[in-house]
C-alpha positions in Angstrom: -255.7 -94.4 -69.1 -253.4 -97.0 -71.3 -252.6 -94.5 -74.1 -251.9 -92.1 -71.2 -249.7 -94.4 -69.5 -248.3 -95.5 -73.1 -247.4 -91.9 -73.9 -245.8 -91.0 -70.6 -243.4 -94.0 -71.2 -242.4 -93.0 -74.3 -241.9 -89.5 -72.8 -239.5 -91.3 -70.2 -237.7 -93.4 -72.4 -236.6 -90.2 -75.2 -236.0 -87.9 -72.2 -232.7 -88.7 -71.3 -231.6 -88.2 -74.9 -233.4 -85.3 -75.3 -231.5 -83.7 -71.9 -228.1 -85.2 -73.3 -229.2 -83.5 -77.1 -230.5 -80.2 -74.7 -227.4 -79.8 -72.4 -224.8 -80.4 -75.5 -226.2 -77.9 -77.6 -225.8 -75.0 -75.4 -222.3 -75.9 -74.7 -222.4 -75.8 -78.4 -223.7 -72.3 -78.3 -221.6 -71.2 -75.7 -218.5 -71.7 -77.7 -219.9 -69.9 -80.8 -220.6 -73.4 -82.8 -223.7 -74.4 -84.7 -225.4 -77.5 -83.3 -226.4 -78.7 -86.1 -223.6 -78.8 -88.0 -221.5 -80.2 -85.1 -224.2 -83.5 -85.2 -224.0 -83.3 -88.7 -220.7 -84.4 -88.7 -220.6 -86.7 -86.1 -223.3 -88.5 -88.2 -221.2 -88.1 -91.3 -217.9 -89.4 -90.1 -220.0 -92.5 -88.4 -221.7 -93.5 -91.9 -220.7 -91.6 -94.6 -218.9 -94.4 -96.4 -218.3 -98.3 -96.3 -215.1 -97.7 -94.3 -216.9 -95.8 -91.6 -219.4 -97.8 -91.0 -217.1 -101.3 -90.7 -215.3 -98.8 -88.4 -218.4 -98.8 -86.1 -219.8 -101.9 -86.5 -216.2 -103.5 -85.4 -216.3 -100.4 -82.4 -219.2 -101.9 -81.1 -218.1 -105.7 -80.9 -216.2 -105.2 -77.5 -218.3 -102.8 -76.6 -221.1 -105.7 -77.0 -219.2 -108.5 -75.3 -218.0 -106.3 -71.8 -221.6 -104.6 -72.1 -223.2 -107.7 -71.8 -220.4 -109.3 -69.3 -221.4 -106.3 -67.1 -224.8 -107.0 -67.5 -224.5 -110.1 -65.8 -222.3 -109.3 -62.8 -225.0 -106.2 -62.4 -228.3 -108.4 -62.3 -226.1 -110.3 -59.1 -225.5 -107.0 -57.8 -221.9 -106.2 -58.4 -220.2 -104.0 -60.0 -217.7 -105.3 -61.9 -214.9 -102.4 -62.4 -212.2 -104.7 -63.3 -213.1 -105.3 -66.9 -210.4 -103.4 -68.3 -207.9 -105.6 -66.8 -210.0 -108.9 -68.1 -209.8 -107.7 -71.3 -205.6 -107.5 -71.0 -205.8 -110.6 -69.5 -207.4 -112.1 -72.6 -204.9 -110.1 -74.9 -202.2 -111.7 -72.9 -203.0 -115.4 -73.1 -204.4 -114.9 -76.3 -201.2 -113.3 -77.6 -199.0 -116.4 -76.3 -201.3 -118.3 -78.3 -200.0 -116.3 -81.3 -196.1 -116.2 -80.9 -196.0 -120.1 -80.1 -198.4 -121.9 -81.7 -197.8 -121.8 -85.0 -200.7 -123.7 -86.4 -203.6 -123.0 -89.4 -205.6 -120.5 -89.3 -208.6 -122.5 -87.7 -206.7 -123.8 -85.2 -204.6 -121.1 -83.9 -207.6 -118.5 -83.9 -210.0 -121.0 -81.8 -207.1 -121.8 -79.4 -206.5 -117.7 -79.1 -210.0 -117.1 -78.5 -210.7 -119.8 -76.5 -207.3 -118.4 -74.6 -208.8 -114.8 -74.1 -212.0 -116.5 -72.7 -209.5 -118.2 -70.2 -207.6 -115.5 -69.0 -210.4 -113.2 -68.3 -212.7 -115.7 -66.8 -209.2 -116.1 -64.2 -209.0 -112.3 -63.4 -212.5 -112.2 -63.1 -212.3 -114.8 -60.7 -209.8 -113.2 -58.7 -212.2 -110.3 -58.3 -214.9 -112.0 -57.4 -212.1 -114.1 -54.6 -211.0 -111.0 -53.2 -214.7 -110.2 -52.9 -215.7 -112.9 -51.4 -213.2 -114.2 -49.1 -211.1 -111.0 -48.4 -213.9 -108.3 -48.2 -212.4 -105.8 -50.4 -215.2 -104.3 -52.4 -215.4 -105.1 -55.9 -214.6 -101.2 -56.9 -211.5 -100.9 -55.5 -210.8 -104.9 -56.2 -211.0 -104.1 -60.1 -209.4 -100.9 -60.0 -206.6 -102.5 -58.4 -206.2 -105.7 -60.9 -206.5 -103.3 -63.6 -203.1 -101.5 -62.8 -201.6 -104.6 -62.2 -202.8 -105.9 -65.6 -201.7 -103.3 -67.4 -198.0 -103.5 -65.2 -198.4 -106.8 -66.7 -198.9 -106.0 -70.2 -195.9 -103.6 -70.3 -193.7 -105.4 -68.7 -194.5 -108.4 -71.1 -194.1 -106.1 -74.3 -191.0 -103.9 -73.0 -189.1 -107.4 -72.1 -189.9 -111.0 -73.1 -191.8 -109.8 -76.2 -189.8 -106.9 -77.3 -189.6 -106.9 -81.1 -186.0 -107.6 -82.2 -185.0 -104.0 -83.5 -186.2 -102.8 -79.5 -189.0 -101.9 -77.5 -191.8 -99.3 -78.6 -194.7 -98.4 -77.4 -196.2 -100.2 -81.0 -195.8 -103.3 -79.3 -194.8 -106.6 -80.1 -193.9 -107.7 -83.4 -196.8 -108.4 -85.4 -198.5 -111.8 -85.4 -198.3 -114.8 -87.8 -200.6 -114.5 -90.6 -202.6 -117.5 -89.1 -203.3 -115.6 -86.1 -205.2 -112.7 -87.9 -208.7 -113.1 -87.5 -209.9 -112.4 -91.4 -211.4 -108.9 -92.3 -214.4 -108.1 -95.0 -212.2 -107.5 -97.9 -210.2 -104.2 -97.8 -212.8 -103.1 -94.8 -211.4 -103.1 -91.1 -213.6 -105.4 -90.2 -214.0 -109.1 -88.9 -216.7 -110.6 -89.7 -216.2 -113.6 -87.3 -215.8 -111.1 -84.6 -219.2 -109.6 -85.0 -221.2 -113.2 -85.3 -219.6 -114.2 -81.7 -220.9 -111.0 -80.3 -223.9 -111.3 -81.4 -224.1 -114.9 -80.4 -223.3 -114.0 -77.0 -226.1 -111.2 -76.7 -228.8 -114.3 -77.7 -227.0 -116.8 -75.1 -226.6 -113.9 -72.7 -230.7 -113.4 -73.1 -232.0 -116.6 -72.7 -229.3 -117.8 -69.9 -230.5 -114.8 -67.6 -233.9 -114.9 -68.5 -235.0 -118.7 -69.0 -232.7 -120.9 -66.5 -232.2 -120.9 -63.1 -228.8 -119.7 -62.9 -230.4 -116.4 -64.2 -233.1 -116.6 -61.4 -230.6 -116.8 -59.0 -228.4 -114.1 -59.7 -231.8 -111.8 -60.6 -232.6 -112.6 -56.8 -228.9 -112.4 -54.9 -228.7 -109.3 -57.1 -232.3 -108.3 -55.7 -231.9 -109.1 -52.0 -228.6 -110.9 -50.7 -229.2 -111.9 -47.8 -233.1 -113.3 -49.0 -231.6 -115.7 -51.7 -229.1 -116.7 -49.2 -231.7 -117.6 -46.6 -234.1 -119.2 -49.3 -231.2 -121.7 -50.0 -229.5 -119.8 -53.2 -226.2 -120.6 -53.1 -224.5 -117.3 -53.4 -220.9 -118.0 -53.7 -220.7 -120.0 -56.4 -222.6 -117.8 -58.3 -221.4 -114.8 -57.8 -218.1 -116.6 -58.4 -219.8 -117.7 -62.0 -221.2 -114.1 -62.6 -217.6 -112.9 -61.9 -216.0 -115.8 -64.3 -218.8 -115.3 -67.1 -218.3 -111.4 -66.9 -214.5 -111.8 -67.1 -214.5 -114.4 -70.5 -216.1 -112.5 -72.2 -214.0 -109.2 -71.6 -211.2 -111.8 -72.5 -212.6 -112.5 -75.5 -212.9 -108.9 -76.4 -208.9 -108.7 -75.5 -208.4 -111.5 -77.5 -210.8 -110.2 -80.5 -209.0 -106.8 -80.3 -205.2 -108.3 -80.7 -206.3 -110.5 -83.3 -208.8 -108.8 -85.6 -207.8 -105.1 -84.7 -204.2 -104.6 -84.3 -202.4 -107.9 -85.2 -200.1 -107.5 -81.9 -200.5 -107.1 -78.5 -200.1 -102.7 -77.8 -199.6 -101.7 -74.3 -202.9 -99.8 -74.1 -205.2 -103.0 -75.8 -207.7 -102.2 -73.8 -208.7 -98.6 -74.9 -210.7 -97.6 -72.5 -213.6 -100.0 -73.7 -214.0 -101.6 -70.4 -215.0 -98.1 -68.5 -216.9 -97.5 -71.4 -219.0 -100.4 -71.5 -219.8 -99.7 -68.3 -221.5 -97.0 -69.5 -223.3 -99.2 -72.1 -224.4 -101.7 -69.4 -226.2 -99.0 -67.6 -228.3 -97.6 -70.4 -229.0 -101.0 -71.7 -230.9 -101.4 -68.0 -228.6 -104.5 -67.1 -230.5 -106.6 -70.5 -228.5 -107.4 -72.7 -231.1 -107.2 -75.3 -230.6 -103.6 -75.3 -226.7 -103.3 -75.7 -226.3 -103.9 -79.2 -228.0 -100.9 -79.8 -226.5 -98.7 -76.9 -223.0 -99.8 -78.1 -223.7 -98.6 -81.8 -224.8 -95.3 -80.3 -221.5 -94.7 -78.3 -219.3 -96.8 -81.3 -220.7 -94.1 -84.1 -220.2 -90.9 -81.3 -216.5 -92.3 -80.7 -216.0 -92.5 -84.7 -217.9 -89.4 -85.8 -216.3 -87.1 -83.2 -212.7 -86.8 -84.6 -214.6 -84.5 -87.8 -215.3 -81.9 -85.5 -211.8 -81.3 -84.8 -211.1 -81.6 -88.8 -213.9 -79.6 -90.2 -214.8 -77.2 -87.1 -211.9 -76.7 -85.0 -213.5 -78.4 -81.6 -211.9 -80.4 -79.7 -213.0 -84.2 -80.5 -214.2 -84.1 -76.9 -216.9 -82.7 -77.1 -218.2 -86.9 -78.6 -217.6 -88.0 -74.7 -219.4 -84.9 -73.6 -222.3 -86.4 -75.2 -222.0 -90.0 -73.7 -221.8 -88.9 -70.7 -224.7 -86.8 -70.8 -226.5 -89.2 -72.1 -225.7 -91.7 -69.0 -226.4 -88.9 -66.6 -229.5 -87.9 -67.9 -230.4 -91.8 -67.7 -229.7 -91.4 -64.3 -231.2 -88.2 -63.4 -234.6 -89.4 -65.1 -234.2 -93.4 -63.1 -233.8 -91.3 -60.3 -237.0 -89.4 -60.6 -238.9 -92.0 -61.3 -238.1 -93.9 -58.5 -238.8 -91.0 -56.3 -242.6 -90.6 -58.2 -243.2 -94.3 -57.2 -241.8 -93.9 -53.6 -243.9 -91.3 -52.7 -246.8 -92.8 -54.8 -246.3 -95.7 -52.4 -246.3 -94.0 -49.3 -249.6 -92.2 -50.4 -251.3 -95.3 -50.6 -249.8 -96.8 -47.5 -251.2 -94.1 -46.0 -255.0 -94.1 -47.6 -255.2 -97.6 -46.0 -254.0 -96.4 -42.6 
């Protein structure tokens, strides 16, 4: 019965990727292409040289920091859609770091990052506010600061930061040296970058896991109304869940215009906040697990663009991939929980 049981989670957990591999590769065929050279090169663009794989390792840092943000707001329950706009929050702050403080290196970078942290952890807030005292679901609450964040952002860039020669859609003028986080040689990527998000999965683990402000978000995310009657108290936290998930999407804003472009761009947050979401929900809400789910979607995201170079598909098809990864994920949750419902039911019914 264990190695049964051991195989038929093993089954479980490849299954999704072997739907996602399964329902790719006849689109594949469809369209007259050969499978296996379409993952060939998505492999080879992803790791073929030194370049390509700094280019994924540095993919996955803000992938790891909003993953793991989402992680937390998830275990209390909430979906926290608004991490796009916490990331431009942190850009923002962060990038007013840069233009007026012109300090060392040390200095200036800790204050930028420590700026990011600041102005996501506000709009995070602000979410979690609206949530809390005004009702509005924290879907539509996010959506919302998003837009206004990026308003924000462009209106900042197109007018008070406007480069001297006139407003692009480049940005601002680059940053100070001192406010360039430092790369791995000629590589296009920060090695300070990496350490903090990898430092934040290891806090991340042991703060949900080992203390009680993880115990009381596992339970308010569980059963709301439970915690609240067993004494949790569940506006501060979700207010903290909110605030933690925010930071640390500001620090990936902050990370980003400091170790990625040198300059605040109107579109600094690239998507990675909708992405991570993603991440978050293969990773199960542990954010043990997103490391590894992020390099999966980083070396898709880098890979895909040979396809368009070397096979004349559209670079796409990399999201197609992602996505049926996650719904595959979901399909396969989905049964299960349905197997252990009915499972359930059959044994309620034995006693009877």
């Amino acid at each position: 019965m264990k190695i049964t049981a051991r195989l038929t989670s093993i089954f479980l957990a490849l299954a999704p990727v072997l739907l996602a591999l399964l329902f790719t590769t006849l689109i594949l065929v469809v369209v007259g292409a050969s499978p296996w050279e379409a993952y060939r090169n998505i492999l080879a663009g992803a790791f073929e040289s030194p370049e390509k794989i700094a280019d994924v390792v540095a993919a996955c840092v803000p992938l790891i920091l909003c993953g793991v943000g989402m992680s937390i707001t998830f275990t209390a329950g909430q979906w926290n859609v608004g991490v796009e706009g916490q990331i431009i929050l942190g850009a923002i702050f962060a990038t007013w770091v840069a233009r007026n403080l012109l300090w060392p290196r040390t200095p200036v970078l800790t204050t930028m990052l420590l700026a990011g942290v600041l102005g996501g952890a506000l709009w995070g807030t602000l979410a979690g506010l609206l949530k809390v005292y005004g009702k509005v679901h924290e879907i539509f609450g996010g959506l919302g600061l998003n837009y206004v964040a990026q308003g924000l952002a462009i209106w900042l860039i197109f007018n008070p930061w406007k480069p001297a020669d006139g407003a692009t859609m480049s940005g601002t003028d680059p940053f100070p040296d001192p406010a360039w986080m430092p790369r791995l040689g000629h590589l296009r990527l920060a090695p300070l970058a990496v350490l903090l998000a990898l430092v934040v999965v290891v806090v991340a683990y042991f703060l949900l896991r080992g203390t009680r402000w993880g115990l009381e978000l596992k339970a308010l995310g569980k059963n709301f109304r439970s915690a609240f009657l067993l004494g949790v108290p569940s506006t501060p936290r979700l207010l903290t869940a909110f605030a933690a998930c925010g930071g640390l999407a500001g620090l990936a804003g902050a990370i980003r215009c400091s170790a990625r472009y040198g300059r605040m761009i109107p579109e600094i947050s690239g998507g990675q906040g909708y992405l991570s979401l993603l991440v978050a929900l293969l990773a199960g809400y542990r954010p043990q697990w997103v490391p590894l789910i992020a390099l999966f979607f980083a070396a898709v995201g880098v890979g895909s663009p040979r396809l368009e170079l070397n096979m004349h598909l559209d670079s796409s098809l990399g999201g197609v991939l992602e996505a049926s990864v996650v719904l595959a994920v979901m399909i396969v949750n989905g049964w299960r929980a349905l197997v252990a419902r009915r499972q359930a039911q059959q044994a309620e019914e034995e006693l009877a």
